[in-house]
TIBARO-511301 format. One line per field, with one value per atom (N, C-alpha, C): residue in three letters; atom name; x, y, z. Coordinates in pm, whole numbers. Layout:
residues N
rest = [ALA | ...] .
atom = [CA | ...] .
px = [X | ...] .
py = [Y | ...] .
pz = [Z | ...] .
This chain:
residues 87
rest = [UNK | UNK | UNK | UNK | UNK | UNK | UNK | UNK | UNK | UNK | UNK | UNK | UNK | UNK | UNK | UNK | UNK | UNK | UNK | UNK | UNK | UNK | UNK | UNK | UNK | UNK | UNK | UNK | UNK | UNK | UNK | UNK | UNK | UNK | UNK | UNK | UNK | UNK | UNK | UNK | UNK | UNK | UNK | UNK | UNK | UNK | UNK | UNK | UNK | UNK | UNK | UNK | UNK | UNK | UNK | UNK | UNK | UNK | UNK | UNK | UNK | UNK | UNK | UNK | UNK | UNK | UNK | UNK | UNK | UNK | UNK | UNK | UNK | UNK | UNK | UNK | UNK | UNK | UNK | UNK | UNK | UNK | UNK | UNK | UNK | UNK | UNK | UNK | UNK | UNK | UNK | UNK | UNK | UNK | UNK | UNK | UNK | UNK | UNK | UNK | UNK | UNK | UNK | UNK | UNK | UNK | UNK | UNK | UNK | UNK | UNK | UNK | UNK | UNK | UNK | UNK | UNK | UNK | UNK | UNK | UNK | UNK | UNK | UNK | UNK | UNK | UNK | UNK | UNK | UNK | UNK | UNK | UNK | UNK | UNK | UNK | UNK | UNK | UNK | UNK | UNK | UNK | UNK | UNK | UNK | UNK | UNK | UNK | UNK | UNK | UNK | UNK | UNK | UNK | UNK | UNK | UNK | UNK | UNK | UNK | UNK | UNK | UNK | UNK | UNK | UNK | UNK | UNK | UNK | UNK | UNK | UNK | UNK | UNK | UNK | UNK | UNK | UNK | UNK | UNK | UNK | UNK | UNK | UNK | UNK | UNK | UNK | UNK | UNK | UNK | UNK | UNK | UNK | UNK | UNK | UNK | UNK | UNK | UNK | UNK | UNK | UNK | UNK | UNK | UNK | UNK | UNK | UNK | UNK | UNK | UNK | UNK | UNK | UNK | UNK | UNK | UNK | UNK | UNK | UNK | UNK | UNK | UNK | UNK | UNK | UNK | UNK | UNK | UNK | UNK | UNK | UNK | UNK | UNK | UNK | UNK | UNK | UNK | UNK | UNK | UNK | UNK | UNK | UNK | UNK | UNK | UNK | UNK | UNK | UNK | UNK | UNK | UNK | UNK | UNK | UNK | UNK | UNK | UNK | UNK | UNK] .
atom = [N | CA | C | N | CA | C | N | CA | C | N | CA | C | N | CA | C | N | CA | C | N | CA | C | N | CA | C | N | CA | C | N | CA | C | N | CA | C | N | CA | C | N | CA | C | N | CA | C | N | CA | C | N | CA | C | N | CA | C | N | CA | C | N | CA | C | N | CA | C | N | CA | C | N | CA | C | N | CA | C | N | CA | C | N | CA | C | N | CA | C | N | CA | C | N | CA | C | N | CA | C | N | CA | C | N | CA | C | N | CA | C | N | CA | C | N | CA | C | N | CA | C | N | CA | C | N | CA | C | N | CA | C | N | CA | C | N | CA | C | N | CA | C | N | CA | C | N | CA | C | N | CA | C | N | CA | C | N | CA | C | N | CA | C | N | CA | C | N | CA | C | N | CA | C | N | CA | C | N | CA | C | N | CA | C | N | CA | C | N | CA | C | N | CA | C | N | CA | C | N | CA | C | N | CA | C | N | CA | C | N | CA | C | N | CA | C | N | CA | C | N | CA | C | N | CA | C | N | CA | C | N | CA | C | N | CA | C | N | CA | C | N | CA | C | N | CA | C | N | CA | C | N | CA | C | N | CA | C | N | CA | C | N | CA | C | N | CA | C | N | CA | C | N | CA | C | N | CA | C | N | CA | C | N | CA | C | N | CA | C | N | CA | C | N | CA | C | N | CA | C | N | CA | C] .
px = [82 | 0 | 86 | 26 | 109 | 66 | 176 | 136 | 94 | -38 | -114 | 25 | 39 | 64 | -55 | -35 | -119 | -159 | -217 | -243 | -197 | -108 | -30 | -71 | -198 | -286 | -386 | -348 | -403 | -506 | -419 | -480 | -388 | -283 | -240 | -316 | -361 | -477 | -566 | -633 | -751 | -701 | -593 | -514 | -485 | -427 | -400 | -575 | -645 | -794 | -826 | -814 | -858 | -817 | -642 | -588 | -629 | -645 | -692 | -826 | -874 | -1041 | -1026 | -959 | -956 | -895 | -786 | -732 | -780 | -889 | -980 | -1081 | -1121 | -1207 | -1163 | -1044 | -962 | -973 | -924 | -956 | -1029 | -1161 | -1317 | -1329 | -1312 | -1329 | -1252 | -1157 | -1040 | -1093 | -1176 | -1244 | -1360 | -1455 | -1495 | -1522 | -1432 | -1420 | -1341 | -1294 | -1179 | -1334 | -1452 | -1587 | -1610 | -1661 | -1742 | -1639 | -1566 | -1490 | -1545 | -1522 | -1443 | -1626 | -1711 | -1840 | -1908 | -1874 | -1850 | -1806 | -1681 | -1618 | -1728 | -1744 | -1900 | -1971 | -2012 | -2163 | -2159 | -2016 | -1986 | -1967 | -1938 | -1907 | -2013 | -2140 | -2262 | -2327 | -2307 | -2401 | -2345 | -2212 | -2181 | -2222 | -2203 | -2235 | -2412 | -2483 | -2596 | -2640 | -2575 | -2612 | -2595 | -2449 | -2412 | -2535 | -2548 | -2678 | -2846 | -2840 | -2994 | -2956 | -2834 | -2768 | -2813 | -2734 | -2738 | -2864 | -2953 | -3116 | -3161 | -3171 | -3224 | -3218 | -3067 | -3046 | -3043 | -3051 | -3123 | -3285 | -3359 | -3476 | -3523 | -3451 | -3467 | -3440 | -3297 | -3322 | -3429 | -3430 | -3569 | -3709 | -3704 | -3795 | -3802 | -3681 | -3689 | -3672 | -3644 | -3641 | -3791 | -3835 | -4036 | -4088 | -4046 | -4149 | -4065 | -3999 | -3945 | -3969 | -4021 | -4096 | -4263 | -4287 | -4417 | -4466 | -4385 | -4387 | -4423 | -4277 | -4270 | -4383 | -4481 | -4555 | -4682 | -4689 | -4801 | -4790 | -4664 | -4642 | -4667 | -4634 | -4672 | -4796 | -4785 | -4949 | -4980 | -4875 | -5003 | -4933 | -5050 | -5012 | -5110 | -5054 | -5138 | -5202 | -5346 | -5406 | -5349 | -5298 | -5249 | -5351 | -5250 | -5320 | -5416 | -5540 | -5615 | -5581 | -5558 | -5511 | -5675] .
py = [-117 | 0 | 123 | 247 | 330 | 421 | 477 | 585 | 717 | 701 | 832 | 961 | 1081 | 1185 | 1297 | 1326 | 1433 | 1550 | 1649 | 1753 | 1823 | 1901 | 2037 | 2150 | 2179 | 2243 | 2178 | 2111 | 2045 | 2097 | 2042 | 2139 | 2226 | 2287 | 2397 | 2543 | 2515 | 2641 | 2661 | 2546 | 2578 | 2645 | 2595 | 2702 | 2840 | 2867 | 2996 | 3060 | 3023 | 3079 | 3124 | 3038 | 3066 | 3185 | 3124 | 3251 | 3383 | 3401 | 3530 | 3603 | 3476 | 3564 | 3574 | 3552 | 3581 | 3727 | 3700 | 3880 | 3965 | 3911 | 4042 | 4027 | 3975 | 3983 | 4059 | 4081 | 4145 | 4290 | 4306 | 4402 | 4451 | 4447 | 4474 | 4541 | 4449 | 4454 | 4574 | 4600 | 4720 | 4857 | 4857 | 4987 | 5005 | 4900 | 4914 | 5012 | 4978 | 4979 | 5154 | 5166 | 5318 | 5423 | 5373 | 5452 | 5442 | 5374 | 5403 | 5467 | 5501 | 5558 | 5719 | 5716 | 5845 | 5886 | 5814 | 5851 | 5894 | 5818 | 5864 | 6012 | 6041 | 6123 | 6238 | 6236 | 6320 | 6359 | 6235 | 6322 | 6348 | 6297 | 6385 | 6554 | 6597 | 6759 | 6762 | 6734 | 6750 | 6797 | 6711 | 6708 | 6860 | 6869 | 7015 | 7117 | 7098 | 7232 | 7253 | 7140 | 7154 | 7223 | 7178 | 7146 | 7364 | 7375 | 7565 | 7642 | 7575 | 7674 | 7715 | 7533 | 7567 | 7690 | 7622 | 7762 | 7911 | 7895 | 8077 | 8114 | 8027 | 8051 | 8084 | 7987 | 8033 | 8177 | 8139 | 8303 | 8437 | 8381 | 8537 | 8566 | 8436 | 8478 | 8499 | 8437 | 8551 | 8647 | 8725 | 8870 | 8954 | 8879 | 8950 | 8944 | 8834 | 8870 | 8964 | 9014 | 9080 | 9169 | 9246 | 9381 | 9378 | 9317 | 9284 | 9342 | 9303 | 9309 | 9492 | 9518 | 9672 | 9763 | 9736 | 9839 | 9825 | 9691 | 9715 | 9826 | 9766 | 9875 | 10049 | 10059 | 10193 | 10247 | 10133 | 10204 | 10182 | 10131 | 10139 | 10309 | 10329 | 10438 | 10577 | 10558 | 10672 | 10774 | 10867 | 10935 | 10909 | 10929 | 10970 | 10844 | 10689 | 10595 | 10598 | 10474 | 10468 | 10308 | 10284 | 10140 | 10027 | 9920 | 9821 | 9791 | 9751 | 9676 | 9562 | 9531 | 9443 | 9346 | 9202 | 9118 | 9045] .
pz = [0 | 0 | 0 | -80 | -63 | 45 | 86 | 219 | 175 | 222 | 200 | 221 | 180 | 244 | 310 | 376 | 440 | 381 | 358 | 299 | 393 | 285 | 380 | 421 | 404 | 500 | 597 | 658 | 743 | 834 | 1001 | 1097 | 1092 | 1063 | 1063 | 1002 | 883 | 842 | 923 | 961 | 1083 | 1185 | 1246 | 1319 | 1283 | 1196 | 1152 | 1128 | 1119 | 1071 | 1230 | 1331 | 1438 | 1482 | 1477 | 1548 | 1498 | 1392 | 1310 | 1369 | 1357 | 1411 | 1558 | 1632 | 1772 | 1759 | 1672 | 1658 | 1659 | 1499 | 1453 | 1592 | 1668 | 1796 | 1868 | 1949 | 1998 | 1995 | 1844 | 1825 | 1798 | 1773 | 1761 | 1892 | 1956 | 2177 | 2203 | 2099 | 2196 | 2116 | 2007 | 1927 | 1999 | 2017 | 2110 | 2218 | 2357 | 2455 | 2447 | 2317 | 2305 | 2221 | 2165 | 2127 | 2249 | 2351 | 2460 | 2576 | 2556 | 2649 | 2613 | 2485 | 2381 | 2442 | 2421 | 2439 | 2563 | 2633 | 2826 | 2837 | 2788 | 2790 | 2767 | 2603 | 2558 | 2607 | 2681 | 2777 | 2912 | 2977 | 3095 | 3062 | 2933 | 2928 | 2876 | 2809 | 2784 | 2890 | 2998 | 3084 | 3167 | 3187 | 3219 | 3172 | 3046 | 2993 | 2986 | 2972 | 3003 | 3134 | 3217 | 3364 | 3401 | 3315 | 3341 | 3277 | 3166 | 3076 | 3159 | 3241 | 3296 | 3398 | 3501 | 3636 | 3566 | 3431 | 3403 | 3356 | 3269 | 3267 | 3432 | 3469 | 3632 | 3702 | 3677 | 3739 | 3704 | 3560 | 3436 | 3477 | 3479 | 3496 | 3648 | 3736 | 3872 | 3904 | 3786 | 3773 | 3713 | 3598 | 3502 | 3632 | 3674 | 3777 | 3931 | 3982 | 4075 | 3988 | 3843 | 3763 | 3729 | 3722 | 3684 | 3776 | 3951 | 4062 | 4095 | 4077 | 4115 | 3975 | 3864 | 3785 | 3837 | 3891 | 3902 | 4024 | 4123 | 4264 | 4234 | 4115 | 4064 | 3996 | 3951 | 3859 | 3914 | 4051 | 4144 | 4227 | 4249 | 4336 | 4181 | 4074 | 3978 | 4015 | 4001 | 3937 | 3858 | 3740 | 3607 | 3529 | 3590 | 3542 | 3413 | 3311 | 3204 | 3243 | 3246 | 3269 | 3148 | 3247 | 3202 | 3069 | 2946 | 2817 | 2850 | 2798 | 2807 | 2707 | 2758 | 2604 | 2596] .
């Protein structure tokens, strides 16, 4: 009988196939993990700068409102007021 030879891609290609896709896995996992970082990152200064915008709204419109309640005073104490617009 003659002796078979083996095919020279044996289990060695299967090997090399494996190892490959574990790589490309690897690295999938490490792009990944470097977007959700990069993304974390994002909406921690989102959330700041959100968080400063409502502060300075707030405190614009509690000025506009104590400048509201001290023209009204003034224009209670007037004489020669003109009667508020009817909407």
């Amino acid at each position: 009988m003659k002796d078979r030879k083996m095919p020279f891609l044996g289990i060695g290609a299967a090997s090399i196939v494996l190892v490959l896709a574990m790589v490309c896995l690897a690295v999938f996992a490490a792009l990944t993990l470097s977007s959700a970082k990069g993304d974390h990152t994002l909406s921690k200064k989102n959330l700041e700068r959100t968080s400063a915008f409502y502060q300075a709204s707030n405190a614009a419109n509690e000025q506009v409102g104590a400048i509201d309640e001290r023209l009204w005073k003034l224009y209670r104490r007037s004489k020669d007021r003109i009667p508020p617009a009817r909407l």
